[in-house]
C-alpha positions as CSV (number, residue, x, y, z in Angstrom):
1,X,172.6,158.2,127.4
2,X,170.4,159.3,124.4
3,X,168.9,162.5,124.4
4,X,165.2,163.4,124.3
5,X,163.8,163.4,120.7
6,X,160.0,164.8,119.8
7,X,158.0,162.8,117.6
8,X,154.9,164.3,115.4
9,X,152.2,162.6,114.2
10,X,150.0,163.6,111.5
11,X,147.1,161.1,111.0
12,X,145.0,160.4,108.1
13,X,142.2,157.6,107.6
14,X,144.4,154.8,106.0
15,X,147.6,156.2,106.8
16,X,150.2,158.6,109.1
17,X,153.1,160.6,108.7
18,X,155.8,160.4,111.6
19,X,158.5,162.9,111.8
20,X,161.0,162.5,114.6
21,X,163.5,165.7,115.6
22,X,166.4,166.1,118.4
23,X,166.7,168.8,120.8
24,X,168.4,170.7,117.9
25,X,165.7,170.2,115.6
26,X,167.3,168.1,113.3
27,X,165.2,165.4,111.6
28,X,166.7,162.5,112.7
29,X,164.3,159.9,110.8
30,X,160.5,160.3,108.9
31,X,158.1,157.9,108.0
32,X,154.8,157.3,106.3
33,X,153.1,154.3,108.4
34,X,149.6,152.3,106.8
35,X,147.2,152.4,109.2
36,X,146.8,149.2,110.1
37,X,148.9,146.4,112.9
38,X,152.1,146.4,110.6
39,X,152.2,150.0,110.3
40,X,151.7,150.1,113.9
41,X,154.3,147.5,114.3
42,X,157.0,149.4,112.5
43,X,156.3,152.7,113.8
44,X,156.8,151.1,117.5
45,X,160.2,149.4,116.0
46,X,161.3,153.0,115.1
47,X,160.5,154.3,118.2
48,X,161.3,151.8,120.9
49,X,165.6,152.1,119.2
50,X,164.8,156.4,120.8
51,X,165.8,156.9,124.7
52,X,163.1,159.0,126.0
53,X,160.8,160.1,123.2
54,X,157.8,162.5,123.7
55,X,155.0,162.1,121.1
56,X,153.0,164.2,120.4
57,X,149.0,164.3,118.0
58,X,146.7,166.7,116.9
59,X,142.9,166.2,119.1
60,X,140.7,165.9,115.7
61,X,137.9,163.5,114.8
62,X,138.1,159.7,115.3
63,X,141.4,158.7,112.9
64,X,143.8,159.1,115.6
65,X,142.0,157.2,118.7
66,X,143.5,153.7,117.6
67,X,147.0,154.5,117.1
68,X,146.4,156.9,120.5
69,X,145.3,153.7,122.4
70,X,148.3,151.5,121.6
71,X,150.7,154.3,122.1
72,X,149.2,154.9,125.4
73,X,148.9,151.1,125.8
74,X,153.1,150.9,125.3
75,X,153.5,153.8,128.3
76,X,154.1,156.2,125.9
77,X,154.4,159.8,126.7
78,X,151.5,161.7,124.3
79,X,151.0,164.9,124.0
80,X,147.5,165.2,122.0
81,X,147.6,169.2,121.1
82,X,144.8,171.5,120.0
83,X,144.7,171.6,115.7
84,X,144.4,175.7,116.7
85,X,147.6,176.1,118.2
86,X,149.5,174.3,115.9
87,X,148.2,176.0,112.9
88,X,148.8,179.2,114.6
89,X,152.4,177.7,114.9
90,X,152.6,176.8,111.2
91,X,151.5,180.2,109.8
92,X,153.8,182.1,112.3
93,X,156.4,179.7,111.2
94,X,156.6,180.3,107.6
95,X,154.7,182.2,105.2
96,X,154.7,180.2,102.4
97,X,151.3,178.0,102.3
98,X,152.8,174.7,100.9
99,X,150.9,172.0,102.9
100,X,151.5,168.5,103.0
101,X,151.4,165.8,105.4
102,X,154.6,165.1,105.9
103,X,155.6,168.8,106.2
104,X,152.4,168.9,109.1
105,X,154.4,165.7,110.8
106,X,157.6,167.9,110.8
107,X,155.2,171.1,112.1
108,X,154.1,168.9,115.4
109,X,157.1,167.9,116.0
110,X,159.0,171.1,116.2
111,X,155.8,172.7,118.2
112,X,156.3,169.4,120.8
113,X,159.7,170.7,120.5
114,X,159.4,174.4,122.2
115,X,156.1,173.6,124.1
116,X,156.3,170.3,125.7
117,X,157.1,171.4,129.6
118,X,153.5,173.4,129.2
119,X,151.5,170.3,127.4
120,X,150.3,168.1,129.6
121,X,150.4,164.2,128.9
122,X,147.3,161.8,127.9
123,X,145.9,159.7,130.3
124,X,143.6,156.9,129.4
125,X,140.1,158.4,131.4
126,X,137.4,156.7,133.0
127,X,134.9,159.8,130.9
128,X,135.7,158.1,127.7
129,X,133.1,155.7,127.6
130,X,130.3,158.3,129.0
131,X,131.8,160.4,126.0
132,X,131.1,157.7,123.2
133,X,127.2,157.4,125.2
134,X,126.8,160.9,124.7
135,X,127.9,161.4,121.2
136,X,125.6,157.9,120.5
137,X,122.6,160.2,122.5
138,X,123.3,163.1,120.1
139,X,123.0,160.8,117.7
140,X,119.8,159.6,118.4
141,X,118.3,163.1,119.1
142,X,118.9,164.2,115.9
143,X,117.2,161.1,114.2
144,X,114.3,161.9,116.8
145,X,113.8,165.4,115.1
146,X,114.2,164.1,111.5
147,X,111.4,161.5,112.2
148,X,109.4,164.1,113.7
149,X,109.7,166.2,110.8
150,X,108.8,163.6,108.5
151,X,105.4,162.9,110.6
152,X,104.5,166.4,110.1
153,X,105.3,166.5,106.5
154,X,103.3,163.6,106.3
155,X,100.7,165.0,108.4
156,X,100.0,168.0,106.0
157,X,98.5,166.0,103.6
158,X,97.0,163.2,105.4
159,X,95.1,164.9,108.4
160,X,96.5,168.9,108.4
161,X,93.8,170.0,110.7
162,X,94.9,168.1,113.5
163,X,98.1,169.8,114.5
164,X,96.0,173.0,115.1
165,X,94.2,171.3,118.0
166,X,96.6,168.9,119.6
167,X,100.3,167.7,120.0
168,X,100.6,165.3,117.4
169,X,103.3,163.9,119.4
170,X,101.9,163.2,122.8
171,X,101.4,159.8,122.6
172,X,97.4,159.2,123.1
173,X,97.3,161.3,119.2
174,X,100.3,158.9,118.3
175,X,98.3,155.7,119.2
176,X,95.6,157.1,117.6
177,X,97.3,157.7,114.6
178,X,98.5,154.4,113.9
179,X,95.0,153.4,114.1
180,X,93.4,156.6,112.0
181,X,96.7,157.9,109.8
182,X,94.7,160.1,108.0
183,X,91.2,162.3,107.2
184,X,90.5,159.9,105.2
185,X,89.9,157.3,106.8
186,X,88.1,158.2,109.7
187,X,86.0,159.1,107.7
188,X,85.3,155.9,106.2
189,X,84.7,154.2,109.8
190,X,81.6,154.3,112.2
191,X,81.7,157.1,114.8
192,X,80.9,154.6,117.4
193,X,84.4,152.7,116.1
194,X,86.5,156.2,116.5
195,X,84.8,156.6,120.2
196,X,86.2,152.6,121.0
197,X,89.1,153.8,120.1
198,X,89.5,156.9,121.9
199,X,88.3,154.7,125.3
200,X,91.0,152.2,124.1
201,X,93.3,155.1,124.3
202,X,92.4,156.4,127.4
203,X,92.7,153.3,129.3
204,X,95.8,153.3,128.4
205,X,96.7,156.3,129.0
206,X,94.9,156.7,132.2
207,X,94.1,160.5,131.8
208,X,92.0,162.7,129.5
209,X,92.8,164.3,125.7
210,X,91.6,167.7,125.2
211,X,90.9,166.2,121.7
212,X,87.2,164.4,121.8
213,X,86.0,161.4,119.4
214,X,83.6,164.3,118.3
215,X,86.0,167.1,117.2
216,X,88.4,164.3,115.6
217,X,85.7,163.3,113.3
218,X,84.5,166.7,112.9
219,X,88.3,167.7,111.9
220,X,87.8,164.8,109.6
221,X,85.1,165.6,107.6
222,X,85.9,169.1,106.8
223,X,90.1,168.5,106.3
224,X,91.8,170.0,102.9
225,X,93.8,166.1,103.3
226,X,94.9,165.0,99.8
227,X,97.3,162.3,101.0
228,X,96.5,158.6,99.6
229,X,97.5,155.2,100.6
230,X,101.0,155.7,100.5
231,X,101.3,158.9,102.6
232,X,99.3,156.7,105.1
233,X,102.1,153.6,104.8
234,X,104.6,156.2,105.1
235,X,103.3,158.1,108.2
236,X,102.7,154.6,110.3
237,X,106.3,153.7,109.2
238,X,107.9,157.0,110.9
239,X,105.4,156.5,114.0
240,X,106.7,153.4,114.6
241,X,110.5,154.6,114.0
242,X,109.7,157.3,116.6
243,X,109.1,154.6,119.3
244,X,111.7,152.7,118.5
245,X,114.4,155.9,118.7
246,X,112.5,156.2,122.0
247,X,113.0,153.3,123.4
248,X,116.7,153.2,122.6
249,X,116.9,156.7,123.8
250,X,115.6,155.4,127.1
251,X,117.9,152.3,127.5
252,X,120.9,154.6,126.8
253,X,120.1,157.6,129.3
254,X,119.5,154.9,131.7
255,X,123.3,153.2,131.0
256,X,124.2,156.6,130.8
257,X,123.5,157.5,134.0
258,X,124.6,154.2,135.5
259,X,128.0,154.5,134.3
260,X,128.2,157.9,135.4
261,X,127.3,157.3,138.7
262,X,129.5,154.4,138.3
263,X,132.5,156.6,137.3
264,X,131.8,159.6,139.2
265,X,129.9,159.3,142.6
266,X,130.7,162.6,144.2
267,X,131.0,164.5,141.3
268,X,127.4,163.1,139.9
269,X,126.0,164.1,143.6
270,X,127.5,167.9,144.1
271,X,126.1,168.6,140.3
272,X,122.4,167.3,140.9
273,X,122.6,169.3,143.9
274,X,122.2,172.9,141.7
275,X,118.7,173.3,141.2
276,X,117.6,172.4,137.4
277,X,120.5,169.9,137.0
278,X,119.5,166.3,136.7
279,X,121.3,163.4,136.2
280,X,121.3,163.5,132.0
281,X,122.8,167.3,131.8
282,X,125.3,166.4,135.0
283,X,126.4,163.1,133.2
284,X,126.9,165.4,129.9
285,X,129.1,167.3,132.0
286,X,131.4,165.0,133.1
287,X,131.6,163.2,129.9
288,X,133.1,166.3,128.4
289,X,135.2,167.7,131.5
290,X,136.7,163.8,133.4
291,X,138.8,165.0,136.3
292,X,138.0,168.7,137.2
293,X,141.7,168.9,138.5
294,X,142.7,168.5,135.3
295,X,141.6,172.5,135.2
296,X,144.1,174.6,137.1
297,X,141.2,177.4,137.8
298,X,138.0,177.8,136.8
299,X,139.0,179.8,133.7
300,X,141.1,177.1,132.4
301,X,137.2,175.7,132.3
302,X,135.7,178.3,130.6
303,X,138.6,178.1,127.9
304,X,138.0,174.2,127.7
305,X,134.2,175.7,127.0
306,X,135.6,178.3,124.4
307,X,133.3,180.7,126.2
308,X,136.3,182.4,127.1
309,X,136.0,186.4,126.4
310,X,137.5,187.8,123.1
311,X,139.1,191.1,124.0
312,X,139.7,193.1,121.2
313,X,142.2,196.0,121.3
314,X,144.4,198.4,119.1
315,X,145.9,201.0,120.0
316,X,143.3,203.3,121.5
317,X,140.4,201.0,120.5
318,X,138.8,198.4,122.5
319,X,136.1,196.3,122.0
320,X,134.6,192.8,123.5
321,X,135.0,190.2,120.2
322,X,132.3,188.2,121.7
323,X,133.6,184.4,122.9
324,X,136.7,182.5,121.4
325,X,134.7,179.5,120.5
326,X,138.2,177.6,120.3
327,X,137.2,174.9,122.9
328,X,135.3,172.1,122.9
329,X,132.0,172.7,120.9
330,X,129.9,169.9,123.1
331,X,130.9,171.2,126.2
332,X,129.9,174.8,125.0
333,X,126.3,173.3,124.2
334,X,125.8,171.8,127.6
335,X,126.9,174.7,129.0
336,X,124.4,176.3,127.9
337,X,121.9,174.1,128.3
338,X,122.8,174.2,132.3
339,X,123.2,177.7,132.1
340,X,119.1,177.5,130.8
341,X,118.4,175.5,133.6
342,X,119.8,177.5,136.0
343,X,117.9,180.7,135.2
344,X,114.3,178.8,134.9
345,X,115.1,176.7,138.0
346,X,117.2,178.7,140.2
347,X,117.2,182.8,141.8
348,X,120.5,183.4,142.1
349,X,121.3,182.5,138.2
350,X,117.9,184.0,137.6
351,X,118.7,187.4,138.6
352,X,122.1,187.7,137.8
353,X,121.1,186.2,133.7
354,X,118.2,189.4,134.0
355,X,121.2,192.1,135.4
356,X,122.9,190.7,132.4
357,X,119.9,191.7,129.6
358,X,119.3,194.9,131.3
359,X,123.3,195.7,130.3
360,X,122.6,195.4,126.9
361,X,123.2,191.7,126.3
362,X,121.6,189.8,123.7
363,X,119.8,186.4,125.1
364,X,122.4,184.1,124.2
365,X,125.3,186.4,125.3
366,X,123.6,186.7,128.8
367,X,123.1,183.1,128.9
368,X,126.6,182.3,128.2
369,X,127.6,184.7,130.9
370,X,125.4,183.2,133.1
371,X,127.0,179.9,132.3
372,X,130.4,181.4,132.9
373,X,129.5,182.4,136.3
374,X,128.1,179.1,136.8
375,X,131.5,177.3,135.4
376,X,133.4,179.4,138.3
377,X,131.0,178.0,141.1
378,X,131.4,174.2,139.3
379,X,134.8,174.0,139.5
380,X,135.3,175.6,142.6
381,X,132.8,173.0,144.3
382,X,133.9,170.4,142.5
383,X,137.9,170.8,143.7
384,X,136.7,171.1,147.0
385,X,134.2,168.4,147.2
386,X,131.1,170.9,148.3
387,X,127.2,170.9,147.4
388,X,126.0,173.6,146.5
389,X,124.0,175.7,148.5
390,X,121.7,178.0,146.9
391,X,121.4,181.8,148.3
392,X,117.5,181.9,148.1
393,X,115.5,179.1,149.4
């Protein structure tokens, strides 16, 4: 019987380095593979003549999620390790700074090597599509507060005066924008036209603007506007951009949901029941976290979060080093945007995020603690199946 060999993979765009050792350590063969279905192919000739071989690749952008899936798709056993832990491997390995990608194959390999009874092995997970809808969500949020900032650019020199008075944004101004872009020409039209407009709007709307056909066109007539014909063009382009990233934004938080729901029943149901936690920030969650079991304790969770405490200490010295920030960035943000929640929404989180501040913390540091404490009571609920039961009602 052949013994176990480890296999490391280190992945690039258009191409990855495999190098496979034996329980000794000895290189026993190493490859460059194209990434494409023949490089696939002969990597999986390579590795189907090896008994029982563990492979194991670094958790970093996107490069590696094809060859992942059909590895995973062959019953492989895959290790995907953290990029952190395996430099910290390389640098306590040698000194000497030569880096290749060859030598990084060889690196994983030996680190799958002397770690693999404490890695635990990928499994395809159902969170993987809510994953791709969240990043898509991001996404679209940040193209939301470009276009935003491009309407008020745009507005500085078209109509200036009306972001003084009014939300440019709500979306009464926004239909009134696309019929009046600028100063200029309201100006140019009838007041009884501008008052038409503003009923159109209304009706629409079906409640009242704190901004009046009056002050409009008396914001018009005195406005510093220099903006032309083009500003105008370029403004109605971005307001109708904005609806569209709307729209899609819509259609995605409602699949979002769906799938989440879909995925997750329980889960979606004991989140939603903390006060402040709706169905967009509990889908976020799970997209990030899957299986809570796959967390031994709740501070496995918080180091998933990388809002783990740094402890700092030498000698007679000790100081807190603030958070590791080694885990997953996304899950750090929704962290604390629940943790946000919490406070505004809930008394327990409330007082204990105000104890915090009066210690000395800064607003983000008492947040994050607030999300810590939160993170225990998640994972605890969630392992159990429990809703959660607020102490003041």
């Amino acid at each position: 019987m052949k013994a176990t060999v480890f296999v490391g993979i280190d992945v690039s765009k258009d191409s990855f380095d495999v190098s496979c050792v034996d329980e000794q350590e000895v290189i026993r063969w190493a490859f460059k593979f194209s990434m494409d279905r023949q490089g696939f192919g002969d990597f999986f000739k390579h590795l189907s003549q090896e008994q029982s071989p563990i492979i194991a690749l670094e958790s970093t952008g996107i490069y590696h999620v094809n060859l992942l899936t059909f590895l995973s798709k062959h019953s492989c056993d895959i290790k995907l390790v953290s990029p952190s832990l395996v430099k910290r491997f390389i640098e306590s390995y040698s000194l000497r700074k030569t880096k290749t990608d060859a030598k990084d194959a060889h690196m994983i390999a030996l680190y799958v090597r002397r770690n693999h009874n404490t890695l635990i092995s990928y499994k395809p997970e159902a969170r993987q599509c809510l994953t791709q809808l969240t990043r898509t969500r991001e996404d679209i949020q940040q193209d939301i507060r470009k276009t935003k900032n491009h309407i008020k650019r745009l507005l500085i020199l078209t109509f200036p005066e009306l972001e003084q008075v009014v939300d440019v944004f709500l979306l009464s101004v926004r239909l009134l924008l696309k019929q009046y872009p600028s100063a200029r020409i309201v100006r140019q039209r009838r007041a009884r036209g501008v008052k038409k407009a503003f009923e159109a709007v209304l009706s629409q709307q079906g409640r009242k603007m704190k901004l009046t056909p009056e002050l409009f066109i008396h914001l018009a007539k005195k406005s510093i506007a220099s903006g032309d014909e083009k500003d105008e063009k370029a403004l109605l382009y971005h307001l109708e951009h904005l609806a569209f990233l709307e729209k899609r934004m819509m259609d995605l938080e409602k699949r979002l949901i769906d799938e989440a729901y879909k995925r997750y029943q329980k889960p979606m149901a004991i989140l939603t029941s903390f006060k402040g936690m709706g169905n967009i920030l509990a889908s976020q969650f799970l997209s990030e976290v899957g299986d809570i079991h796959r967390f031994q304790n709740y501070k496995k969770l918080i180091a998933y979060a990388g809002t783990d405490p740094v402890i700092k200490e030498s000698g007679l010295a000790k100081s807190n080093g603030g958070i590791s920030k080694r885990g997953s960035a996304h899950l750090r943000h929704v962290g604390f945007l629940i943790a946000r929640c919490a406070i505004l929404h809930d008394t327990r989180f409330n007082l204990y995020y105000k104890r915090k501040k009066s210690e000395g913390m800064s607003y983000k540091m008492a947040v994050i603690a607030t999300w810590n404490k939160m993170a225990k009571i998640i994972h605890h609920l969630l392992t159990h199946e429990m809703y959660y039961v607020p102490d003041f009602v």
